[in-house]
N, C-alpha and C positions, 0 to 999 in steps of 0.2 A: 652778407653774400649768400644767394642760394642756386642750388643748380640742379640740374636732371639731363638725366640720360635716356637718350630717345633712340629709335629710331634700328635697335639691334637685330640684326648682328652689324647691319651697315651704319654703327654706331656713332651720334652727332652730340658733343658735350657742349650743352645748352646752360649760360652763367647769367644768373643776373647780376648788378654789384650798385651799391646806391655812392654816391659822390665819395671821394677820399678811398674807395675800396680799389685792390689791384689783384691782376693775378697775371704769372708770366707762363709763357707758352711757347712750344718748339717752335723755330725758325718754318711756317710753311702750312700751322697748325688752323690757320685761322680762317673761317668759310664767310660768316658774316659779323657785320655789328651794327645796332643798332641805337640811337642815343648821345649824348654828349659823351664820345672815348678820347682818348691819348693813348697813341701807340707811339711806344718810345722801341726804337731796337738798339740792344746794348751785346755786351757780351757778359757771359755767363757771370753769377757769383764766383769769390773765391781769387785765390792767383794764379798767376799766367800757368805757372807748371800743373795745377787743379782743373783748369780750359782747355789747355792743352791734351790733357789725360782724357776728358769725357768726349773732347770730339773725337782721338785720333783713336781711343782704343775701347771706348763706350756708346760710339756709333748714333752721337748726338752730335746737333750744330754749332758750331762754334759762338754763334750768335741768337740770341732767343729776343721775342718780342713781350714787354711788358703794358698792359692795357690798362691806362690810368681812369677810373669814371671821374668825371668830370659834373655829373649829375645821375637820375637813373639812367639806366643803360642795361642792354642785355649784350649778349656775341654769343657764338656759336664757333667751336674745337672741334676738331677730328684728327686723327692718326692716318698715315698708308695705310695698316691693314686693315682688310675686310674680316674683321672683327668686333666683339665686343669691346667698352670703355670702364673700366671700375674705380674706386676712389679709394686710394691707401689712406688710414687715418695714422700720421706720421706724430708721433707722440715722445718725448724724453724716453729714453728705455729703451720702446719700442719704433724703432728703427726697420728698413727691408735690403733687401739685398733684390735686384730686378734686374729681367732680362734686358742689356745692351739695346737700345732701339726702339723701346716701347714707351717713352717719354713722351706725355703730351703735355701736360699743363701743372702746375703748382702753385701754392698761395704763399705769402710773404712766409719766412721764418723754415722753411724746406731748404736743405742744404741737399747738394747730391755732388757726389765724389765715383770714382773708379775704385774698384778692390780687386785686386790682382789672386786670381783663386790656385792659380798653382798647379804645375803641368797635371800632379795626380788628381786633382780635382776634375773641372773640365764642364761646370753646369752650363747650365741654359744652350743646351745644340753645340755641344761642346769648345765654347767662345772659352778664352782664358780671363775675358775680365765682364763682370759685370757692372751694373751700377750701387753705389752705394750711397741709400737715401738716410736723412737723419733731420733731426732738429724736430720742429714744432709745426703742424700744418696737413693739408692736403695733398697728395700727389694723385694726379690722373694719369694711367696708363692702356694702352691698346694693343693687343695682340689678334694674331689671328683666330679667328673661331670662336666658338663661345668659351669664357672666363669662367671657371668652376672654383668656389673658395671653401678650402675645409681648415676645420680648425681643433688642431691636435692636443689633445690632452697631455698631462706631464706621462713620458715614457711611450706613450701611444706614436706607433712606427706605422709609417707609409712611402710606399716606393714609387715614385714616378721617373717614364723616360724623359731623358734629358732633353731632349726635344719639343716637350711639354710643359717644362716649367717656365711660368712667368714671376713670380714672385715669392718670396719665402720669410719670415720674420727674422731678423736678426739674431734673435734670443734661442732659436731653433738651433738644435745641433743636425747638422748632414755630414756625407760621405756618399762617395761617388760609390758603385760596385758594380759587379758585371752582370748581368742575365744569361744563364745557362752558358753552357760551350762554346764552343766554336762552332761548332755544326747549326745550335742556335743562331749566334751573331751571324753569317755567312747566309745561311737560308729563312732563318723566321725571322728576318728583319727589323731583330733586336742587339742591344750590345749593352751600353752603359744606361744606368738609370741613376737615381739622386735615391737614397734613403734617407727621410726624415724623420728626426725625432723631438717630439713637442715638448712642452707646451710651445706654442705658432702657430701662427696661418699661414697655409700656404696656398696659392693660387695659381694652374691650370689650364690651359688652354687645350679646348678639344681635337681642334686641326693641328698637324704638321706641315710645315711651311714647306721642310725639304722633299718629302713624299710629293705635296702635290705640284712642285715645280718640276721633279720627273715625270708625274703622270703626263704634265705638260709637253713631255723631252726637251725642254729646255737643258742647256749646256755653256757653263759658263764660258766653254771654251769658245763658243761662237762671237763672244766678243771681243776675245782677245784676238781675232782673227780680223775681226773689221775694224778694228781700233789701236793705235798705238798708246804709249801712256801706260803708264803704271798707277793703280789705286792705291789709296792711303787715307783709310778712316775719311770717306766720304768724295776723297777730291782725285782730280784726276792729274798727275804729273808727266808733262810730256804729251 
């Protein structure tokens, strides 16, 4: 199997795979294909309560499509955001902890679970749960903006807002902490950030999603205004 990423920041993950190769992809992920494929849609690895957990509280689809080649073949992935696409290299050990949402694609032997971070924690835009990637393999994810990856020496410390982080190694130790005052949080439109401490990578994204949906003025309350129904991890009840 080989691939490339094209086309950034409005990021297109381009796969080739020769017969017998697969790779599974968010429910919605997929723009074209080209070739003898097999799309199969199943539901996630893992058991009901592990499916359960990554749709309703890791803000993935309950159902993913699997792309069987059948001979050579190419397709082409992409994510909602308009952002860049990067490739986790998912190894024994080394394992990620990623932002909720940012799922696009994986290759056979990638397991991906939810991990519950705990009210004082609070990373990635302050979600309470992330995803938790493991096992053997590839993971493709997308966020908005461009994707910055630095990679921290043992004891070597870096602090990013929480709003920012896309992905972290496992192996990494963090802690949430506050950025200056109150008077800070209130008017310099800071509060919480993540400190991290290596050895890990960890990976960035340059835009704020929530910043520019206010520069927008968008309001979520405007939809709860023309719509009844309650949300719940993607679906709409009611």
């Amino acid at each position: 199997m080989h691939y490339k990423i094209i086309k950034e920041p409005m990021a297109l993950l381009e796969v080739q795979m020769a017969a017998g190769e697969r790779i599974t992809a968010e429910s919605g992920a997929m723009v074209y294909v080209m070739g003898d494929v097999e799309i199969k849609t199943k539901m996630r690895e893992g058991g009901l309560f592990a499916k359960l957990k990554v749709t309703a509280l890791g803000g993935e689809s309950f159902f993913v499509n699997e792309f069987v080649a059948k001979g050579d073949c190419s397709l082409g992935l992409t994510g909602p955001p308009i952002g860049d696409i990067v490739r986790l290299d998912i190894r024994q050990g080394n394992g990620f902890i990623v932002q909720a949402g940012a799922y696009v694609a994986s290759t056979p032997g990638v397991a991906i679970d939810t991990q519950w971070q705990g009210f004082t924690k609070g990373l990635f835009g302050s979600e309470f749960f992330m995803l938790k990637v493991t096992g053997q393999g590839d993971l493709f994810v997308n966020a908005y903006g461009g994707i910055v990856q630095k990679d921290l020496q043992a004891g070597e410390r870096m602090t990013i807002d929480n709003y920012h982080l896309v992905a972290l190694s496992e192996q990494a130790r963090y802690q949430v902490i506050k950025v200056g005052g109150m008077k800070t949080t209130i008017l310099g439109g800071e509060g919480l950030a993540t400190e991290v401490t290596g050895p890990g990578s960890v990976y960035f994204q340059t835009k704020n999603l929530r910043e520019f949906v206010d520069l927008l003025g968008l309001n979520q309350r405007a939809e709860t205004t023309s719509n009844t129904g309650v949300r719940f991890g993607g679906f709409r009840i009611g």
